[in-house]
C-alpha positions, 0 to 999 in steps of 0.5 A: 745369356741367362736371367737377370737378378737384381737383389735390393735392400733385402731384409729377412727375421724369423721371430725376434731373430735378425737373419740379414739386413739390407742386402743390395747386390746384382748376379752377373748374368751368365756367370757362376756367382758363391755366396759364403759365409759361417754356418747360421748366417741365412745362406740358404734362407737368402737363396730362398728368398731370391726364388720366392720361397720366403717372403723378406720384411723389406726389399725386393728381388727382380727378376729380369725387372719383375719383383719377385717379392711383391708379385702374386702367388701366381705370377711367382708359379711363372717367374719361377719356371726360368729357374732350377733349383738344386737343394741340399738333400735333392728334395726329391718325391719319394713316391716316385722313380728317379726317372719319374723324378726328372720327368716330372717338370716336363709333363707339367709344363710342356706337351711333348710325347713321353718318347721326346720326354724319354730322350730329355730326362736320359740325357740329363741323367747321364750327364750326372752319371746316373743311367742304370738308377733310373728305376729306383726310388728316391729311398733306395739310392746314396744322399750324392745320387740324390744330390745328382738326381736333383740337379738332372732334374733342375736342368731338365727344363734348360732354366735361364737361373740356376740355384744351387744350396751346398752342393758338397753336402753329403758328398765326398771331395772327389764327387764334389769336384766332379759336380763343381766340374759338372756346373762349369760345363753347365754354365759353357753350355747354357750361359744360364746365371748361377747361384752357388751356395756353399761354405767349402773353400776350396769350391769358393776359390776354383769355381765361380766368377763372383763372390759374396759373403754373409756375416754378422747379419749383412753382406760385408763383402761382394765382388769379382773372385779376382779381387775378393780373394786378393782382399785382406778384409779380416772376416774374408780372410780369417773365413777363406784361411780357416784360421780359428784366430780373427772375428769369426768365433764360434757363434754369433755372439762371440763374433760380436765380441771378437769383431774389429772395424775392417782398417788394412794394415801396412800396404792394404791391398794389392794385385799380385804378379807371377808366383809371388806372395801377397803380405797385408799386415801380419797374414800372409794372403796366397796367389789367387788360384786357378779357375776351373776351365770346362774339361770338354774345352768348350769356352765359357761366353760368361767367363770372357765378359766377365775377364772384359768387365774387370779389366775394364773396372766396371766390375767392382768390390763392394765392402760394407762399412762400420754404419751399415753394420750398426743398423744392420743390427737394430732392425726391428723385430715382430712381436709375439702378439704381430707373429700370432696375428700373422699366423692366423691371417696365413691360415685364414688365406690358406682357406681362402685359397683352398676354395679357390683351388677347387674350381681349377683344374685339373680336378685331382680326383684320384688323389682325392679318393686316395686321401678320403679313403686313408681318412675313413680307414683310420676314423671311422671306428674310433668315432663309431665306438665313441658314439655308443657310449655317448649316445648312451650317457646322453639319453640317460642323463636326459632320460634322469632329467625328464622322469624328474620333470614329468616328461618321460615322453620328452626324452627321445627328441631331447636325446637324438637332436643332441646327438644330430645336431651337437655330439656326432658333428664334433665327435666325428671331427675331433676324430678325424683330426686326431687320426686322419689329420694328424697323419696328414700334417706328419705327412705334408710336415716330412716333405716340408723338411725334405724340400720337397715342397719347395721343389714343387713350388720350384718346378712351377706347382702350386702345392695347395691345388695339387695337395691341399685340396684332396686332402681337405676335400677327404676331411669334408666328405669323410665328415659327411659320411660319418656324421651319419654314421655316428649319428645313427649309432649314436641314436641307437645306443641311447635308445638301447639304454633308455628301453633297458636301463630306464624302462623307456617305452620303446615307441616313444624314444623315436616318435617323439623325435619325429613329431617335433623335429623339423628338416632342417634340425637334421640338416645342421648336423650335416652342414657342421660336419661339412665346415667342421671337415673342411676346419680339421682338414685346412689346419692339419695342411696349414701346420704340415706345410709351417712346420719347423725342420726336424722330427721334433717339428714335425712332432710339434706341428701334428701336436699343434694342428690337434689343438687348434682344430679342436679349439676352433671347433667349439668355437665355431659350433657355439657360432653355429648353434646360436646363428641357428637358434636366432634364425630358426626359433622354436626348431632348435635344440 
């Protein structure tokens, strides 16, 4: 028998936006349960946040007894290998092969041969009726083939819970039902407990064993499909019929206008008997229609407990009253200023975790040199012709400064400690987060849009070792190494334009910097580089991995990762160069 879920009081907001409240409800084990409802009201976000992919405000989720909700980050990586997750769009790598793509939670988390391996992945792809594909990448196959893809992949591990977001998205009615046919066979011979979320009908009437619907910011609705399709609930009835006439309008707030406590009319509800109509009130509600049986013949073990639980009235319908939807309506919401705080506390324990990361392993090194050579590539000629000009402006200004003071001989060790241990150190950061870090925070917020994310943190992969960390360890030694690229440059070409510009002796320029530096003036351009690297490279993963679907919140987050990291690099340099003054008196710049 497959997992048990056992959801409880949840409630999840994004912003000032109420998604749902309250939302107590217990997926059968073994059976196939559909969540419905009308575009918007959070069926996706709920079936996230059963899997631990979004945190709700309140609630818990309990996953065979263990609360998915307030378990660690590690212990979700575990509770989340009883499960497969099928998206919407798949959420495939699109770096990697379709096969790759299926084999890819079984090289994680078992030890078999790649010839066991081999027989798993082309098993479940024939299943889906993709043999011949295996090579190809996600990029170069149909939206219903990924859709397929993504479910091999999801069964490849044989889950105990399985979850499935809109399986007809993309897809045709014929392909449709052959998938619905697939989950039913699934089901037969796995008795794993599945989740479908969808707002096709006619799936929500064959398919499952137990249905539910999200309305208005609460489930008003869950049960056996034997009594949820028989109901003359007005919002159940208007939503199954189709009927542009009833409570649900075309958004929320119209729904709120339209909306009626729920009173049966004439008779109420009653079961029917043979081929017979059921009348409640003015609508006229159709026989309950026939479930989909497994075309192989096998029998469904879930499908005979659950025939046993109902004629035994021990599975029930549950219908939200008038006052859970009063306070479903007045929960609070975080404030702009709550939001901002928790926004900085995600960053700061992204860092915190980021550190933590890079003592695991294994240790990602060639996606590390990958990552730091791309950075480099991208940054280190803006920084270097950056570096000329202003190594320039800076000796010159100086240099102005000094021949007005008397203190020609001055102008070197002024200029090049200005340029150590202030300008190179902050211009080979802004650098590397206008180019390498925006390119990846597009990067990681174009996967985030994709699923694919969530399909790592699915499979059981912590997405901060295995992408974060190579990325900001490319931003720190990439920081490094052109800090002292720039620097040097920069020294040079403010020595160039003193010499020439101001008739600077050339003698000077250098060895005045050499007889009042110290060490340790040299080193903290090095260490700014080092936190300022790993500031640029933890902002640009944080932004890429918050982003907000679409293009425009990719576009948004790279803006925003941009920003910030440049703000927090004037303040943390301020930070710095201060602590240093105080500790290093008389040695500062």
């Amino acid at each position: 028998m497959g997992g048990t879920v056992e959801v409880i009081g949840l409630s999840k907001t994004y912003g000032r936006q109420n998604i749902w409240h309250d939302v107590t409800l217990t997926l059968p084990p073994g059976e196939i349960t559909a969540m419905m409802g009308p575009s918007g009201t959070g069926k996706s976000v709920f079936l996230k946040s059963i899997i631990g992919l979004t945190e709700p405000e309140q609630g818990q989720v309990l996953i065979d007894g263990v609360d998915m909700v307030a378990a660690p980050e590690a212990h979700k990586l575990e509770l989340r290998k009883k499960f497969g997750v099928l998206f919407q769009d798949g959420a495939l790598f699109g770096s990697i092969s379709i096969f790759d793509n299926v084999a890819f939670p079984l090289r994680e988390h078992t030890k078999f041969k790649e010839s066991r391996i081999r027989e798993l992945v082309m098993e479940k792809l024939d299943m889906v009726g993709l043999v011949g594909q295996e090579h190809k990448l996600p990029g170069e196959i149909s939206g219903g083939m990924k859709k397929r893809a993504g479910l091999a992949r999801s069964l490849v591990t044989d889950p105990e819970i399985i979850l499935v977001d809109e399986p007809d998205s993309g897809l045709d009615p014929v392909r449709t039902s052959n998938l619905a046919e697939l989950l039913v066979e699934v089901n037969a011979a796995t008795d794993a407990t599945m989740l479908v979320v969808t707002h096709n009908i006619e799936l929500a009437r064959t398919l499952p064993d137990n249905l539910g619907m999200l309305y208005r910011r609460e489930l008003v609705m869950f049960g056996p499909r034997e009594e949820f399709l028989m109901t003359d609930h007005p919002v159940v009835s208007q939503f199954m019929s189709g009927d542009p006439d009833g409570p649900i309008g075309m958004s929320e707030e119209a729904d709120h206008k339209r909306s009626e406590p729920f009173a049966p009319a004439g008779d109420g509800f009653f079961q029917p008997s043979g081929n017979m109509m059921v009348h409640s009130g003015a609508r006229a509600i159709e026989v309950l229609p026939r479930q989909l049986m497994p075309r192989s013949g096998a029998v469904r073990a879930s499908a005979e407990r659950h025939r046993q639980q109902v004629a035994a009235g021990t599975a029930t319908l549950y219908v939200a009253d008038d006052e859970e939807s009063d306070r479903a309506r007045s929960i609070p919401t975080k404030s702009l200023a709550v939001r901002a705080l928790d926004a900085t506390g995600s960053l700061f324990a992204l860092g915190l975790d980021t550190i933590r990361a890079m003592f695991r392993r294994p240790f990602r090194a060639s996606e590390t040199l990958e990552q730091f050579w791309f950075v480099v590539s991208v940054s280190w000629i803006p920084a270097m012709l950056i570096s000329i000009p202003l190594g320039a402006v800076i000796a010159l200004q100086l240099g102005t400064l000094t021949s007005q003071l008397g203190a020609q001989s001055f102008t070197g060790a002024a200029s090049v400690l200005a340029i150590v241990q202030q300008a190179a150190p902050i211009i080979t950061t802004l650098v590397i987060a206008g180019a390498g870090g925006a390119a990846i925070c597009a990067e990681l917020g174009a996967r985030t849009i994709r699923d694919e994310i969530d399909a790592m943190r699915v499979i059981g992969i912590d997405p901060v070792h295995r992408l974060v960390v190579p990325r900001v360890l490319a931003c720190v030694v990439a920081a490094v190494l052109l800090n002292g690229l720039v620097s040097v440059v920069g020294v040079l070409g403010g020595y160039f334009f003193n010499v020439i510009l101001q008739d600077g002796t050339p003698g000077a320029y250098l060895s005045s910097f050499t007889a009042l530096a110290q060490i340790s003036d040299l080193w903290i351009g090095e260490i700014k580089a080092v936190v300022f690297g790993f500031i640029a490279g933890v902002v640009a993963c944080y932004r890429g991995l918050h982003t907000a679907p679409g293009p425009k919140g990719v576009g948004d987050s790279v803006n925003q990762s941009v920003v910030v990291t440049f703000l927090l690099l004037f303040f943390v340099n301020f930070v710095l160069t201060t602590l240093y003054l105080a500790l290093v008196p008389m040695k500062g710049a």
